[in-house]
C-alpha positions as CSV (number, residue, x, y, z in Angstrom):
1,X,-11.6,16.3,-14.6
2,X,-10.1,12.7,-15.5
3,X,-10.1,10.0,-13.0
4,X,-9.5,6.6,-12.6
5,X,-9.6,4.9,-15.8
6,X,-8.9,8.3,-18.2
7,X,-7.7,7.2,-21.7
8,X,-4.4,9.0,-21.4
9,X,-3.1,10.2,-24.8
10,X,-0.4,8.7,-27.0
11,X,3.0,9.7,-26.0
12,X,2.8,12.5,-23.8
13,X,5.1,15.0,-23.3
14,X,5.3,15.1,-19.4
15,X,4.4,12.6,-16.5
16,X,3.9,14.0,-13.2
17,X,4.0,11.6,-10.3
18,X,1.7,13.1,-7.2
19,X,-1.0,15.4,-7.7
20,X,-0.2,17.6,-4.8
21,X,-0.2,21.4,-5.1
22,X,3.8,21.3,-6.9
23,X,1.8,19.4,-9.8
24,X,-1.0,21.6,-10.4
25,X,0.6,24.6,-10.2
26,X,3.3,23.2,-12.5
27,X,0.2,22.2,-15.0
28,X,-1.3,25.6,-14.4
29,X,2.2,27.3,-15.8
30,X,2.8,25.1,-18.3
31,X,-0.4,24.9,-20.0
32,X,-0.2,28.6,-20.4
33,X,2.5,28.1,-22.8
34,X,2.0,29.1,-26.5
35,X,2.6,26.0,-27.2
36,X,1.5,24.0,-24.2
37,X,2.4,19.8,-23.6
38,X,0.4,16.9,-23.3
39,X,0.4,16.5,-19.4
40,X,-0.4,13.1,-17.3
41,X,-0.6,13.7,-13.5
42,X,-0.8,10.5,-11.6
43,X,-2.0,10.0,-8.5
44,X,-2.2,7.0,-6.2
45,X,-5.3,8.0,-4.1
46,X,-9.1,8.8,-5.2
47,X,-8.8,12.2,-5.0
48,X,-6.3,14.7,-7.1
49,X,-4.6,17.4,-5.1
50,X,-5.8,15.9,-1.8
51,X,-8.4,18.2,0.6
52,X,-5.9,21.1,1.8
53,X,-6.0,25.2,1.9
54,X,-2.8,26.6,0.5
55,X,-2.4,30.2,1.4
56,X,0.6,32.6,0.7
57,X,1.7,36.9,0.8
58,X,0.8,38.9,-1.8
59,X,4.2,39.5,-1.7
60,X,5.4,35.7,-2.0
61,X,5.3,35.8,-6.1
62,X,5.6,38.2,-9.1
63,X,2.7,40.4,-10.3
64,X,3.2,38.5,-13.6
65,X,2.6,34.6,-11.8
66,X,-1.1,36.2,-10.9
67,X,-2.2,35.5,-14.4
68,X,-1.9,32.3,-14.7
69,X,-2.4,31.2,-10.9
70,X,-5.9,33.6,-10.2
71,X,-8.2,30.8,-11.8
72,X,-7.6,28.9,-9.1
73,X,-7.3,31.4,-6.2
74,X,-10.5,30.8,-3.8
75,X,-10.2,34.0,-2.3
76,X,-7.9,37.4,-1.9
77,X,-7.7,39.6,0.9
78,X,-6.3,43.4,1.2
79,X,-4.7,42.9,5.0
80,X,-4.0,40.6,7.8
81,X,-3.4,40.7,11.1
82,X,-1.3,38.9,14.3
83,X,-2.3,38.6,17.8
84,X,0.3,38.0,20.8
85,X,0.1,38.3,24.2
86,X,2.2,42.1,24.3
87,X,1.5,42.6,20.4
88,X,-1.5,43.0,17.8
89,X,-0.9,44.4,15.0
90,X,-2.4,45.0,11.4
91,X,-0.5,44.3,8.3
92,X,-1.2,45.7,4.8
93,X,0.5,43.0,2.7
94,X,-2.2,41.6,0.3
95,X,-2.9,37.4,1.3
96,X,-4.3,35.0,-0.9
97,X,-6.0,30.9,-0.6
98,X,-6.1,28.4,-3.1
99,X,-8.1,25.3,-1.9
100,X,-7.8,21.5,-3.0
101,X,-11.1,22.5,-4.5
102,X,-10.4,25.5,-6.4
103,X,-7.2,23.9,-7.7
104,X,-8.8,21.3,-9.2
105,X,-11.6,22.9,-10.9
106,X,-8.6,25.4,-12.8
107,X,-6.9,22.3,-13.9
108,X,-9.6,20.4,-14.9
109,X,-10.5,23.2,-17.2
110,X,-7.0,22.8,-19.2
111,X,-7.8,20.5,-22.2
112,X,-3.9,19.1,-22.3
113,X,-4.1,17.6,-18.9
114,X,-5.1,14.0,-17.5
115,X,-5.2,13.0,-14.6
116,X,-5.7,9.1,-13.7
117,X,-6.3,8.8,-10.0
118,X,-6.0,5.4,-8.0
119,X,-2.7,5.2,-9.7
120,X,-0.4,4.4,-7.7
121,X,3.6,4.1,-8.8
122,X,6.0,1.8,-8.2
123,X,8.8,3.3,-9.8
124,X,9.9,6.8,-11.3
125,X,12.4,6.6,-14.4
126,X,14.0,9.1,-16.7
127,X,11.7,7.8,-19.2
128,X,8.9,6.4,-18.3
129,X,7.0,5.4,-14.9
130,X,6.5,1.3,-13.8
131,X,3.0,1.6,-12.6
132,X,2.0,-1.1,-9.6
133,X,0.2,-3.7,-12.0
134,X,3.8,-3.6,-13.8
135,X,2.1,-1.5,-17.0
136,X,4.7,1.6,-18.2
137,X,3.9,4.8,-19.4
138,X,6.1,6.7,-21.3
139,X,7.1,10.4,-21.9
140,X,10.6,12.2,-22.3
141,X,10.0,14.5,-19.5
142,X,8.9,12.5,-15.9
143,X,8.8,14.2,-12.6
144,X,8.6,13.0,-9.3
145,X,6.3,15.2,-6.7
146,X,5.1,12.5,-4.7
147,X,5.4,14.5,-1.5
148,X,7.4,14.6,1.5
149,X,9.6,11.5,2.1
150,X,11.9,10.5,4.7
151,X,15.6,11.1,4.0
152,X,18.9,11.1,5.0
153,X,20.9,14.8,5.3
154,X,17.3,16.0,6.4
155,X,16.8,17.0,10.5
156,X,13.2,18.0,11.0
157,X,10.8,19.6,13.5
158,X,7.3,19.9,12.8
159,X,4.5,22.1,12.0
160,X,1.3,20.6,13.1
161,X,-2.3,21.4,12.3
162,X,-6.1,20.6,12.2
163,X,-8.4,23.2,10.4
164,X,-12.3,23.4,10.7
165,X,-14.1,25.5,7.8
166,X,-17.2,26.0,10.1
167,X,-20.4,28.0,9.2
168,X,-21.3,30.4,12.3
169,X,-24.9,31.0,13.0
170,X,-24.7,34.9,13.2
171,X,-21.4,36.6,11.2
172,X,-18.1,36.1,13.2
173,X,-17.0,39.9,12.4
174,X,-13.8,38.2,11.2
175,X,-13.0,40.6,8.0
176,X,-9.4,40.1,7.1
177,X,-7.1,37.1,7.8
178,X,-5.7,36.6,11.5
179,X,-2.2,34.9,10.2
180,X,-1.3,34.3,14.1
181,X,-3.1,33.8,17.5
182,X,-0.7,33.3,19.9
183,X,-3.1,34.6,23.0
184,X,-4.2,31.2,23.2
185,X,-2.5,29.0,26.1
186,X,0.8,27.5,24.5
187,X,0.3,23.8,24.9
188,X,2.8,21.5,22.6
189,X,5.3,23.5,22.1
190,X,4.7,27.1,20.5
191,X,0.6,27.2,19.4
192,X,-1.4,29.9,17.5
193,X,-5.0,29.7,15.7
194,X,-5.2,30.6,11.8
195,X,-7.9,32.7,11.0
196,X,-9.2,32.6,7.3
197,X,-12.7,34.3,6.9
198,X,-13.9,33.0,3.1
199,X,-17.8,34.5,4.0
200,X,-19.3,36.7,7.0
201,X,-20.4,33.5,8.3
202,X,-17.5,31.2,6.9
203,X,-14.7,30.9,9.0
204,X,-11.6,28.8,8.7
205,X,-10.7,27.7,12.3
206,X,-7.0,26.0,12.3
207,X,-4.9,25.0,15.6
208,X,-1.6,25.0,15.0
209,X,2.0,24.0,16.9
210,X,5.4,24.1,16.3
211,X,6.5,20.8,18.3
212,X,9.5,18.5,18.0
213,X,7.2,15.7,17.6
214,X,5.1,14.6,14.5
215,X,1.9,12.8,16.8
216,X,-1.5,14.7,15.7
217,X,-4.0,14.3,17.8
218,X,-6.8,15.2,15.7
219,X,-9.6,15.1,18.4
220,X,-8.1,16.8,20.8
221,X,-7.1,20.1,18.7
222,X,-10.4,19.8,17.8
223,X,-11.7,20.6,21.3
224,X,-9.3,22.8,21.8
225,X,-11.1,24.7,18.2
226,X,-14.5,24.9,19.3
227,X,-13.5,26.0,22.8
228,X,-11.6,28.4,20.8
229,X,-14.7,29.2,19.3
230,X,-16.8,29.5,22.4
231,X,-14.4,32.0,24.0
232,X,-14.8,33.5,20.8
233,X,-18.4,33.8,21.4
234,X,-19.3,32.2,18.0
235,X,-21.8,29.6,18.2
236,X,-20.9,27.0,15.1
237,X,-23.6,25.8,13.1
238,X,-21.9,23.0,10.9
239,X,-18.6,22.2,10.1
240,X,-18.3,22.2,5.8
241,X,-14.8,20.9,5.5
242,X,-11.7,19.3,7.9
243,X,-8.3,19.2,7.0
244,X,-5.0,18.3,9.1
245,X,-1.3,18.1,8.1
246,X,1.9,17.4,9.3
247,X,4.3,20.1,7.6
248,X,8.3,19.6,8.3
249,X,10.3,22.5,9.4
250,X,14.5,22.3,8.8
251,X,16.7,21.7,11.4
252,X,19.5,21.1,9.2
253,X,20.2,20.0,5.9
254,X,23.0,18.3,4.3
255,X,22.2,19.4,0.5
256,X,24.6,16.8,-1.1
257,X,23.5,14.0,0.9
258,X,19.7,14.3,0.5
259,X,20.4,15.0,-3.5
260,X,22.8,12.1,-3.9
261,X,19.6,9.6,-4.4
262,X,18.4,11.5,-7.2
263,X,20.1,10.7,-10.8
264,X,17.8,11.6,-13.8
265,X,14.4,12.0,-13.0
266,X,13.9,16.2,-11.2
267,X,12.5,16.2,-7.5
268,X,9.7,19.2,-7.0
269,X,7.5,20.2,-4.6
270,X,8.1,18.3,-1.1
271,X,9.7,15.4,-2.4
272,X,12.9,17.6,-3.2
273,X,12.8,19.6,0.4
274,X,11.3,22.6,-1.6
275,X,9.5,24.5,1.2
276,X,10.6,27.5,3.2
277,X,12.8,26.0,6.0
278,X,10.6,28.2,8.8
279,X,7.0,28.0,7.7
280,X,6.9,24.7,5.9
281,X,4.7,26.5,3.2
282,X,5.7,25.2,-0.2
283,X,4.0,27.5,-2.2
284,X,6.3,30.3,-3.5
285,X,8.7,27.5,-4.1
286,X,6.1,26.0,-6.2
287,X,5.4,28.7,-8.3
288,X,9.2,29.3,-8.8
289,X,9.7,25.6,-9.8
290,X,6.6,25.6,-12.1
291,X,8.6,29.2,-14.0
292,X,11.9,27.1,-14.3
293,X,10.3,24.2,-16.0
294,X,8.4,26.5,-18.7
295,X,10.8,29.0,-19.4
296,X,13.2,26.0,-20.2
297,X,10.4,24.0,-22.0
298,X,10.8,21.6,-23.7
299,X,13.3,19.5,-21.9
300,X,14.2,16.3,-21.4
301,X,13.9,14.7,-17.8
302,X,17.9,14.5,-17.4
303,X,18.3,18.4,-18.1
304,X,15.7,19.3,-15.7
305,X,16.8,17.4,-13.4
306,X,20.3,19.0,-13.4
307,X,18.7,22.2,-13.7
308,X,16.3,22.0,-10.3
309,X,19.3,20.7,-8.6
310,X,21.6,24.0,-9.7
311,X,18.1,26.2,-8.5
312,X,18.0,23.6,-4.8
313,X,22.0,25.0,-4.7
314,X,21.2,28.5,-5.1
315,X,18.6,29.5,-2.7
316,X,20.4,27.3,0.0
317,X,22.2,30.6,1.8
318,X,19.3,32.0,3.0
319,X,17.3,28.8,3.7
320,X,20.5,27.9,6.1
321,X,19.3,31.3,7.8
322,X,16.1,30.2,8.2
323,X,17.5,26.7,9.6
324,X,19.5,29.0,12.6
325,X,16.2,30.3,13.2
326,X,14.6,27.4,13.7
327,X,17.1,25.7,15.9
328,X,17.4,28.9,18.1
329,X,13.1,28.3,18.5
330,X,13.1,24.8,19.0
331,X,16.7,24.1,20.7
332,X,17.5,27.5,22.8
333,X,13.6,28.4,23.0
334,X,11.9,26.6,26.1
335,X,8.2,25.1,24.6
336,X,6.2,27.5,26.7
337,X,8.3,30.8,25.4
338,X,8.7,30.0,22.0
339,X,6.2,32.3,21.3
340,X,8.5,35.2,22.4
341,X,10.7,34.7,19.1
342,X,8.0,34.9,17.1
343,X,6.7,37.7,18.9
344,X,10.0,40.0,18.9
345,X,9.8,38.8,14.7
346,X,6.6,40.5,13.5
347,X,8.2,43.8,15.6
348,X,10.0,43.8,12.3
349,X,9.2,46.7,9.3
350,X,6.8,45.3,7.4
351,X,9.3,44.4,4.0
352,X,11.8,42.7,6.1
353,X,8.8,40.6,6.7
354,X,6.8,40.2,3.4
355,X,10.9,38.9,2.1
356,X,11.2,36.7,5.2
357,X,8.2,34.9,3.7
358,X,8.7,34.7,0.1
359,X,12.3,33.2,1.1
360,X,13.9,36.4,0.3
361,X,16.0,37.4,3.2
362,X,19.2,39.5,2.3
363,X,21.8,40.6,4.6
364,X,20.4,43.9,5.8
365,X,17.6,41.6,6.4
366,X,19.4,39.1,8.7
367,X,20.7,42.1,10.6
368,X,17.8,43.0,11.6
369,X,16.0,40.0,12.5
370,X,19.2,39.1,14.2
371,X,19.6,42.5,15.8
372,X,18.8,43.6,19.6
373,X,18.3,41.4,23.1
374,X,17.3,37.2,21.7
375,X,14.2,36.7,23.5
376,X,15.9,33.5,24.7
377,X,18.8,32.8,26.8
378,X,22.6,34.2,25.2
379,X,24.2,30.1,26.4
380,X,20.7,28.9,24.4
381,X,21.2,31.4,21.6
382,X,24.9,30.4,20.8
383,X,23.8,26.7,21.0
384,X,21.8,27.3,17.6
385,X,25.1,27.7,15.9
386,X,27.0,24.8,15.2
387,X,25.7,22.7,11.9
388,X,26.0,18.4,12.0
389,X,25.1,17.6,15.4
390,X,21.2,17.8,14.7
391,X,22.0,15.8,11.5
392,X,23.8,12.7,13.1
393,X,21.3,12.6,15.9
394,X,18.5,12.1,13.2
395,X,20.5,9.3,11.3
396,X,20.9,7.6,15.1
């Protein structure tokens, strides 16, 4: 792996700002290339790709992305499960990790990437990026994926969560991945706990809430884990890794607004809103964004940019679903009950599921999930509808 101070090589053929999970997987896909580019990933802390578990369906991406994305896969499982208070049930759709880890020990094996940490950017161009000490570094190809920003046309709720990867002191009998917990008491809003077992005694603990608000209080979910853990009746030996986030979930989205600050230089990842409107996973957008770049390699940065815009415009239908949804949980759903939608959800077949998460909804889809008594007031439900109200409150 290069860091801080890596002799990056003469003219390059891409600059990636941000070394989050949008620029490694892009490196990943384009270093399998016949012909593969010259890539520079900069990133403006000390450590590439950040300290995060990325998960996603079997289901979420093609059999054909598994080549080039299973070196840096931490771990693959055959099932999952969810748990509510009138509903358990056992899925069969194949889930799968990557860790900040395992994603950086994949690209650091690729002998056409550098990466220069502690580099932090001041500005993004079509053709080269102003770094802070006023230096430029030029390529025809620069992408910004510097994360999540703030931006007008963009209403938000919030998915927020703190994750222990603990070591038990017997095995925790945990075999498959428990993708919801909602037996727990529903405290901020709707609440679960993410189960991820990497090892009979390695447990990924996370405490998660779908709240209107974007406070984390990290100590406190973190009691509220190892109580978790203690009704559990594990007994935690040490704690090998912490990780929290903040992930946005759609409200609504004005698509022309948010895109009218970019020109010539392509958004991925976060910073261009590229993460399922419902989950606030980004990863089968990712690998989707990381395809369109290499099957149009090479390109320029102004063609690319036009081209992620055109791919933002298309899958907006069915992420304006997914914004309905949301408003109907966080607008006609009461905090406490909120777990009700979710619950009547995963009474769903199995495919209409396994499309809801790869962002793959079609219409018999929608009738389905749409179909039968709301588990939340009708006067609430019909609330959801209307579009622009959410958006001027968040420009107030």
């Amino acid at each position: 792996m290069r860091h801080e101070g890596a002799i990056l090589p003469e003219d390059p053929d891409v600059i990636v700002a941000g070394a989050g999970l949008a620029a490694g997987l892009l490196a990943l896909r384009l270093s399998a290339l016949p012909r593969p580019p010259r890539i520079v990933i900069l990133e403006a802390g000390d450590t590439a790709f950040g300290d995060k578990t990325w998960s996603h369906q079997a289901t979420d991406v093609d059999a054909a992305d598994r080549a080039w994305l299973d070196p840096a896969i931490a771990r693959r499982w055959t099932g999952q499960s969810v748990r509510f208070a009138s509903l358990t049930r056992h899925l069969t759709t194949g889930y799968a990790s990557m860790t900040s880890a395992s994603l950086r020990k994949a690209v650091g094996r690729l002998p056409g990437v550098t990466i220069r940490t502690n580099a932090r950017v001041r500005a993004v161009r079509p053709d080269n990026v102003v770094m802070d000490d006023g230096t430029q570094i030029a390529a025809p190809c620069v992408i910004d994926a510097r994360g999540h920003r703030t931006a007008p046309g963009l209403a938000l709720a919030y998915q927020k969560f703190v994750g222990l990867v603990v070591e038990t002191e017997v095995p925790h009998g945990i075999d498959l991945p428990v993708i919801m917990d909602a037996t727990v008491a529903q405290i901020d809003g709707f609440r679960f706990v993410y189960l991820l077992p990497f090892s009979p005694t390695r447990l990924l603990i996370e405490d998660t809430r779908y709240a209107d608000g974007c406070a984390l209080d990290e100590a406190g979910i973190e009691a509220c884990i190892r109580d978790y853990a203690t009704a559990q009746g594990w007994k935690i030996g040490t704690v090998a890794h912490r990780e929290a986030g903040v992930l946005p979930i759609a409200l609504d989205f004005d698509r022309r607004l948010f895109w009218s600050h970019a020109r010539d230089v392509p958004w991925l990842g976060m910073r261009g809103a590229f993460f399922h409107a419902t989950t606030g996973y980004s990863f089968p957008d990712a690998v989707r964004n990381a395809n369109l770049v290499a099957e149009a390699w090479p390109i320029r940065s102004a063609a690319l940019a036009d081209l992620v815009h055109d791919h933002a415009r298309a899958r907006e239908p069915r992420q304006g679903f997914y914004r309905f949804l949301n408003r109907m949980l966080f607008r006609a759903a009461r905090p406490e009950r909120r777990h009700l939608v979710m619950q009547k959800f995963y009474r769903l077949p199995q495919p209409v599921i396994e499309r809801f998460y790869a962002g793959r909804t079609g219409l018999g889809d929608v009738a389905r999930i749409l179909s039968g008594k709301p588990p939340v007031p009708i006067h609430r439900a019909l609330r959801s509808l209307p579009t622009g109200r959410l958006m001027a409150e968040a420009e107030q």
